[in-house]
Backbone as CSV, one residue per row, in Angstrom:
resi,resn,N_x,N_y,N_z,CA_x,CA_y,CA_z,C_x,C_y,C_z
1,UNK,0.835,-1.153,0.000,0.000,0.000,0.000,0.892,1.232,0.000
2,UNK,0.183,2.258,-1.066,1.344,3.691,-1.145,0.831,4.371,-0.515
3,UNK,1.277,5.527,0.261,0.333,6.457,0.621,1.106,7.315,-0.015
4,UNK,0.361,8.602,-0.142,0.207,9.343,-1.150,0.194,10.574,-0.515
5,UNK,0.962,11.763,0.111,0.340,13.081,0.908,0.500,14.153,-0.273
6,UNK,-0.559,14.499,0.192,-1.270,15.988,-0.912,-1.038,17.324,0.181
7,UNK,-0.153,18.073,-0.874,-0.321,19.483,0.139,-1.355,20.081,0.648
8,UNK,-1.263,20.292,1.935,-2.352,21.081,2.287,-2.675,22.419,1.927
9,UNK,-3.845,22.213,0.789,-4.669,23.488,0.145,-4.993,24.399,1.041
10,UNK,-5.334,24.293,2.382,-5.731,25.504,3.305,-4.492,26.338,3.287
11,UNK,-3.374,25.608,3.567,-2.325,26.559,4.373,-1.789,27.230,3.206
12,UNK,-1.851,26.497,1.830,-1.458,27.322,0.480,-2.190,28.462,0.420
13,UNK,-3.316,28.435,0.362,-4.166,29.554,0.219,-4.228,30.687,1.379
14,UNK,-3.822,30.399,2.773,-3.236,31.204,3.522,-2.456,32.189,3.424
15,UNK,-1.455,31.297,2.583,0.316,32.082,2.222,-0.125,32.938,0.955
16,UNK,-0.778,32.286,0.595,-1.407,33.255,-1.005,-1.415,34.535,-0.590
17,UNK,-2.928,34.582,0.348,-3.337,36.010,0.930,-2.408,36.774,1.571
18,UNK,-1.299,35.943,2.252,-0.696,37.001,3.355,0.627,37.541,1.928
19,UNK,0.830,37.260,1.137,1.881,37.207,-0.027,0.871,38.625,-0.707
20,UNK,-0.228,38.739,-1.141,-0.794,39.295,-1.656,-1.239,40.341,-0.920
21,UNK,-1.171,40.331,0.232,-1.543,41.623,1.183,-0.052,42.182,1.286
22,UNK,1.055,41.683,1.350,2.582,42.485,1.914,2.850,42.848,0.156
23,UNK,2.748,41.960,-0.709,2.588,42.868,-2.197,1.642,44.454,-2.559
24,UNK,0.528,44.270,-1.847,0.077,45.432,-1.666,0.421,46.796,-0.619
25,UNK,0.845,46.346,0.427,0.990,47.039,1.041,2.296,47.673,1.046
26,UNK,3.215,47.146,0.138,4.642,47.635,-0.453,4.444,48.220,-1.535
27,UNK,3.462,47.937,-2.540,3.052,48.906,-3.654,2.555,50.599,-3.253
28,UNK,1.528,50.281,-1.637,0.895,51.346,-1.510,1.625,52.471,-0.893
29,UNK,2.780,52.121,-0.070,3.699,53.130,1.001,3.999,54.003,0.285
30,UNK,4.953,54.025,-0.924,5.492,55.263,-1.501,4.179,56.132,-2.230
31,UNK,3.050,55.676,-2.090,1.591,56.748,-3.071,1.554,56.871,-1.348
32,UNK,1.480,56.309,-0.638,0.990,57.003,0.725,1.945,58.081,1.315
33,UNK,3.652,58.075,1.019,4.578,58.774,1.499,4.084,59.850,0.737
34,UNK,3.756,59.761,-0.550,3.499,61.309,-1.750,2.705,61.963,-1.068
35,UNK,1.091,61.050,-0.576,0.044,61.948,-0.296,0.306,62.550,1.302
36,UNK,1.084,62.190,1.970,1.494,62.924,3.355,2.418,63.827,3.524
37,UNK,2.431,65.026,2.140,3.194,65.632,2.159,2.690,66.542,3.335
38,UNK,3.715,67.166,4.113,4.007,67.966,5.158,3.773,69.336,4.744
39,UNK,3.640,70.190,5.606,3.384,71.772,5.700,4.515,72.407,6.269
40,UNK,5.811,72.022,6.204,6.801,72.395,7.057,7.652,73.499,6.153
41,UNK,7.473,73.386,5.147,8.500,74.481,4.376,7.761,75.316,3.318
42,UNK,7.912,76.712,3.572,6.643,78.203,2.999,6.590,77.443,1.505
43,UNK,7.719,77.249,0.776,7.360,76.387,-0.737,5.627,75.195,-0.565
44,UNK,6.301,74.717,0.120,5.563,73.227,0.096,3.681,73.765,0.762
45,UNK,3.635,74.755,1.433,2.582,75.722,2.078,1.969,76.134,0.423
46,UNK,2.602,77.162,0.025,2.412,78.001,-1.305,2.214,77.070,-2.231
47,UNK,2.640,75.759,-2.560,1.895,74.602,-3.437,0.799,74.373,-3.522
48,UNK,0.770,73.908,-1.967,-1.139,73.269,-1.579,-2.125,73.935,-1.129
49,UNK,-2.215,75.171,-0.709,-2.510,76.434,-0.353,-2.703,77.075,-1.645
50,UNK,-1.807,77.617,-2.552,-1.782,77.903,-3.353,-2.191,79.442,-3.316
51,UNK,-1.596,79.860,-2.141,-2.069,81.763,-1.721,-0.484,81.856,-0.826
52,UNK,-0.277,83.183,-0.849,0.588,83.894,0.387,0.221,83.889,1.549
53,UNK,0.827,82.434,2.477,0.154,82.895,4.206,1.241,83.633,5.139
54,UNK,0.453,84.979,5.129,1.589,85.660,6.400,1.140,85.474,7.396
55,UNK,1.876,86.124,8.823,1.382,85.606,9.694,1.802,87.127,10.596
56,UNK,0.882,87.597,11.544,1.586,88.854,12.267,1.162,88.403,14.081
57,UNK,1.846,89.354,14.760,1.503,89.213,16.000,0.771,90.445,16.086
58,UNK,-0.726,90.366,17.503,-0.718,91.964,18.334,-1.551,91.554,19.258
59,UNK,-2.126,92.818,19.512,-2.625,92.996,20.723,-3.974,93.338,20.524
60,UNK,-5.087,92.577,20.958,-6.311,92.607,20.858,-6.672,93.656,21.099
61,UNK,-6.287,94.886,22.128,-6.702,96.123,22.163,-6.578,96.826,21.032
62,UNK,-5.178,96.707,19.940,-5.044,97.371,18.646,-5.776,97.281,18.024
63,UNK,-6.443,95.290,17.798,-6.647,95.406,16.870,-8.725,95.407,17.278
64,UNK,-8.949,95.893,18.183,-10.050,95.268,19.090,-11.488,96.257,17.965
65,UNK,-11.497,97.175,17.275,-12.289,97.829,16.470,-12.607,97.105,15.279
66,UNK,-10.958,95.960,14.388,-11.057,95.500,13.405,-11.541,93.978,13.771
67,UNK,-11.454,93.595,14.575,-12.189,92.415,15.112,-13.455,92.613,15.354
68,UNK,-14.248,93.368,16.598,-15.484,93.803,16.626,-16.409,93.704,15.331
69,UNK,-15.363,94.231,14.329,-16.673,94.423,13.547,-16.402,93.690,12.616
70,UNK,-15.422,92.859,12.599,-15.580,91.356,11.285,-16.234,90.713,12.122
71,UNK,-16.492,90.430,13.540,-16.970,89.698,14.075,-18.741,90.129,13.796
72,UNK,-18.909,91.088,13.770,-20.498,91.867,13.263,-20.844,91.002,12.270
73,UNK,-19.480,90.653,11.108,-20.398,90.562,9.932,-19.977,88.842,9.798
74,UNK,-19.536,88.013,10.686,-19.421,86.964,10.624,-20.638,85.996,9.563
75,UNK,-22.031,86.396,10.090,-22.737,85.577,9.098,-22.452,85.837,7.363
76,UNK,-22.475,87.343,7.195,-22.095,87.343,5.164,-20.697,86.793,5.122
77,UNK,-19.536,86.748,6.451,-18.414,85.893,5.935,-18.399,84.083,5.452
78,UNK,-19.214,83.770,6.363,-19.484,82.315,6.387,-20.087,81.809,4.866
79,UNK,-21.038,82.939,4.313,-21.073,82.307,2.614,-19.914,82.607,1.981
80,UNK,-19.244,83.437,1.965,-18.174,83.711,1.393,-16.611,82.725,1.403
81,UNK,-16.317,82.263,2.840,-15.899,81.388,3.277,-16.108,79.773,2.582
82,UNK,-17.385,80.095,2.771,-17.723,78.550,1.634,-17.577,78.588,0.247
83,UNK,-17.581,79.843,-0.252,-17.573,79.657,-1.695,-15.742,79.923,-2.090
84,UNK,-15.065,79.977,-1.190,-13.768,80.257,-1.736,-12.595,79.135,-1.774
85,UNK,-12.291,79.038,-3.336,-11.604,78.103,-3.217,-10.027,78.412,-4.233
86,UNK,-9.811,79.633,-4.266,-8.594,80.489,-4.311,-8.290,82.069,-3.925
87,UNK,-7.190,82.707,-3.635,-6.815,83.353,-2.820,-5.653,83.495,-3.160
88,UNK,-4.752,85.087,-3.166,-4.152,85.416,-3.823,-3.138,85.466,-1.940
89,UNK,-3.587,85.739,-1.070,-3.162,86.227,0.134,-4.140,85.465,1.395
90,UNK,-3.222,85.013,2.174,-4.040,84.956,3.890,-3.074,85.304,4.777
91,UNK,-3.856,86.413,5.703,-2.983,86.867,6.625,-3.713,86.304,7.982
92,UNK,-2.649,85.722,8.549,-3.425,85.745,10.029,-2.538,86.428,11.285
93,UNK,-3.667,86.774,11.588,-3.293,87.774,12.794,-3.551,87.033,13.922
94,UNK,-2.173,86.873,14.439,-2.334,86.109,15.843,-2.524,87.241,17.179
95,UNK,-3.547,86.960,18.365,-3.956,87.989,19.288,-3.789,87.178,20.582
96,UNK,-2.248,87.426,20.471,-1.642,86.722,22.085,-2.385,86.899,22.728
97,UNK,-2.590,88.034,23.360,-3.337,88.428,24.397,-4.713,87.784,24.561
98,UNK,-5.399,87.114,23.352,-6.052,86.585,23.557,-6.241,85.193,23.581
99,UNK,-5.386,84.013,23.653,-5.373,82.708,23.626,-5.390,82.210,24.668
100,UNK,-6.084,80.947,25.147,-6.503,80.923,25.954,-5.460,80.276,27.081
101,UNK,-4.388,80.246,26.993,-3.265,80.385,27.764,-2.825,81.402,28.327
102,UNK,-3.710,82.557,27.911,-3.204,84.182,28.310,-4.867,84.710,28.849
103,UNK,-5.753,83.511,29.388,-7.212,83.979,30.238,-8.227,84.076,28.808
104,UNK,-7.663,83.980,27.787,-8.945,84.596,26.474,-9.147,85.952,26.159
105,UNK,-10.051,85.877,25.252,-9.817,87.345,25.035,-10.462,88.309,25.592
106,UNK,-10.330,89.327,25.764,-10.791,90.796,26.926,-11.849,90.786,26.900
107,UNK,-12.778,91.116,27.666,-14.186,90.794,28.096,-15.036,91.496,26.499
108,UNK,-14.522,92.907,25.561,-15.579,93.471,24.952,-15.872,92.177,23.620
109,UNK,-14.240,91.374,22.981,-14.497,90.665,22.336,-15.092,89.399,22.844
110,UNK,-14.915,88.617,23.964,-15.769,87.609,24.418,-17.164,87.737,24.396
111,UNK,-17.778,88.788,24.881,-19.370,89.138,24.968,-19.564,89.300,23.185
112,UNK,-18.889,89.354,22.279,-19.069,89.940,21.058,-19.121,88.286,20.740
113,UNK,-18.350,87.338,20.553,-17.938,86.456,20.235,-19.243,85.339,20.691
114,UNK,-19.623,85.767,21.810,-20.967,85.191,22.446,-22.121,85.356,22.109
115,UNK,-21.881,86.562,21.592,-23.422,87.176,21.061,-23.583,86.667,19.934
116,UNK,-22.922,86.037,19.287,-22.541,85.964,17.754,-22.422,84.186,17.418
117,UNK,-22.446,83.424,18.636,-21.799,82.245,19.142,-22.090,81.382,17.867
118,UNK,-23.248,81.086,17.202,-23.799,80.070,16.660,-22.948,80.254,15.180
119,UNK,-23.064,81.898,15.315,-22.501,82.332,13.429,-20.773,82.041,14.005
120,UNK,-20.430,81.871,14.447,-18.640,81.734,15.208,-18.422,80.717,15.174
121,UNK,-19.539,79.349,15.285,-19.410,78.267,15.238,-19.352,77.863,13.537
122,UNK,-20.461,77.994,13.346,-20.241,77.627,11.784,-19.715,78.144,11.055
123,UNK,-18.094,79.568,11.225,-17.574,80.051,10.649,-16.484,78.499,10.672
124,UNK,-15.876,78.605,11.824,-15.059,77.514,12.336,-15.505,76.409,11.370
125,UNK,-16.991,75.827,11.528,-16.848,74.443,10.890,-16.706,74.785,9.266
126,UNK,-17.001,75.954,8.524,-16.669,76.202,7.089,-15.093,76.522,6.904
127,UNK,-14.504,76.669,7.723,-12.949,77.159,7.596,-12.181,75.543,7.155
128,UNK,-13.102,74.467,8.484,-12.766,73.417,8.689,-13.113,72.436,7.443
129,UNK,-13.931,72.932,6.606,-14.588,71.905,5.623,-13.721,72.742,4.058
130,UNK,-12.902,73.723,4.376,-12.613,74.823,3.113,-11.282,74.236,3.115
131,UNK,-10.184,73.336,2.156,-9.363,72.646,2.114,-8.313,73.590,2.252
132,UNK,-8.087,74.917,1.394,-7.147,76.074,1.140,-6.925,76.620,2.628
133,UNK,-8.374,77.321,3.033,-8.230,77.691,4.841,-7.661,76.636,5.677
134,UNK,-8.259,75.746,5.883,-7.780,74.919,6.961,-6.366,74.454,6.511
135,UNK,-5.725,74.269,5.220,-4.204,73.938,5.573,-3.834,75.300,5.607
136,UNK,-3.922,76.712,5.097,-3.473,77.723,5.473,-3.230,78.021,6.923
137,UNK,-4.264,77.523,7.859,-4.295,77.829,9.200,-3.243,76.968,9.858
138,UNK,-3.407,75.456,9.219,-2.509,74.191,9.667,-0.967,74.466,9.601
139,UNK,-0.864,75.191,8.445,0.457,75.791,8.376,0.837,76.293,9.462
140,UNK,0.582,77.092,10.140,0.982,77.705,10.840,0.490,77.388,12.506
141,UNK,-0.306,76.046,12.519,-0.650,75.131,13.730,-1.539,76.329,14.488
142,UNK,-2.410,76.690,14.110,-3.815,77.260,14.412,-5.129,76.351,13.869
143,UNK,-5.482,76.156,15.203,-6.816,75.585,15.311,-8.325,76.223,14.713
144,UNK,-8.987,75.828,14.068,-9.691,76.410,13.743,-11.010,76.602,15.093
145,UNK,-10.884,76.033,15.949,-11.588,76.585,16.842,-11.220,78.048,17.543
146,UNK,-9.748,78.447,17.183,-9.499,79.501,18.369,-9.424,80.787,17.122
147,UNK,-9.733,80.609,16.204,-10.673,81.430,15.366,-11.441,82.387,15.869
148,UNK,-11.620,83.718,15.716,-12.402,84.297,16.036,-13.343,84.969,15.425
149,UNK,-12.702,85.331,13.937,-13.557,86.440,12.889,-12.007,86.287,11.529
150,UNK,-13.060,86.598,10.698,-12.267,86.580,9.097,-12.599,88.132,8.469
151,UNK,-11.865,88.345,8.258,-12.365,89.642,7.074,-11.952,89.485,5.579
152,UNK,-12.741,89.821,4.344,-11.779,90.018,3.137,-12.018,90.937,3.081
153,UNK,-10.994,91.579,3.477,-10.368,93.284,2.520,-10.142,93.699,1.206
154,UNK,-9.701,92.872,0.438,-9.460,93.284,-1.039,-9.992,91.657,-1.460
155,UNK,-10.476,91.798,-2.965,-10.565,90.873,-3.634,-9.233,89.960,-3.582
156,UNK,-8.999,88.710,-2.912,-8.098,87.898,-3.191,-7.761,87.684,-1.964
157,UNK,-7.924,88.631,-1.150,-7.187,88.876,0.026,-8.354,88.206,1.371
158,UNK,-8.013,87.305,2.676,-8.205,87.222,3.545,-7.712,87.364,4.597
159,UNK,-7.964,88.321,6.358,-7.556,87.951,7.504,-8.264,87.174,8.297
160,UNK,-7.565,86.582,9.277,-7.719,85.330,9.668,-7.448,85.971,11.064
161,UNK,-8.215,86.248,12.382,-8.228,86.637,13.375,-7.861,85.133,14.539
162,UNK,-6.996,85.493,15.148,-7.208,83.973,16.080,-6.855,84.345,17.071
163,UNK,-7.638,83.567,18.477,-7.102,83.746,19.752,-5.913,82.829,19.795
164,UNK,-4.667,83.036,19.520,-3.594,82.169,19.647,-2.061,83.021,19.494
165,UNK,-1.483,81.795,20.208,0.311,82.366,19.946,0.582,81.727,18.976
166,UNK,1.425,82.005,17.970,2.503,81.205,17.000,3.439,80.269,17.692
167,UNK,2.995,79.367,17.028,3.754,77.916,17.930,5.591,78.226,17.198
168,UNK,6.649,77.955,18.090,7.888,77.872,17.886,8.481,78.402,18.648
């Protein structure tokens, strides 16, 4: 009597899949290294952005008139916000004094910011859903929650108000 052993078909078909998953997953790393390009260098910003992001420091008292009243018109910013999907310029104005590591901001913009709360919110979540804004902001590691008010000043042109310090 011969006996006869036949490879086992399960464990072949095992090695298949795990052969066919590390083939894929070595094909996919370098399209995954491309698409995780970084925000670390103003070139590589000005690519994907595809606008000028400056960035300034001050003082919420300076700038406490030009805030007030982008903050007024927060609701006509929020359509505007949504419909923009180039930009020649974004400036953001960082307002030490107001981040919330420094207490928040001075009582006239908080009560403003409150009064306004719902249109402040859904500025934030359109900044957050606007691919150009939110890596413009990312650039420069501003949250879109500590957002406060946007203005466009000139055609092309946006400021970007935030309760925050410049990280570095």
């Amino acid at each position: 009597m011969t006996l006869t052993t036949l490879p086992d078909v399960r464990c072949h078909a095992q090695w298949s899949h795990v052969i066919a998953a590390a083939a894929f997953l070595a094909a996919s790393v370098p399209q995954a290294a491309l698409n995780a390009q970084g925000l670390e260098s103003p070139e590589t910003v000005d690519r994907i952005v595809g606008s000028q992001v400056n960035q300034e420091e001050a003082k919420t008292t300076a700038e406490i008139g030009k805030v007030s009243s982008a903050i007024d018109r927060t609701r006509e910013n929020i359509s505007t916000v949504r419909k923009t999907s180039k930009l020649d310029k974004v400036d953001i104005v960082f307002l030490t004094d107001a981040a919330r590591s420094e207490g928040g901001p001075p009582p006239a913009i908080e009560n403003k910011v409150r009064q306004h709360q719902d249109d402040v919110t859904e500025l934030r979540n359109e900044i957050e859903a606007n691919a150009l804004l939110f890596n413009a902001l990312d650039s420069r590691r501003v949250l879109a929650q500590d957002v406060l008010a946007v203005e466009f000043d000139d055609p092309g042109k946006i400021v970007i108000y935030a309760a925050a310090k410049p990280s570095g």
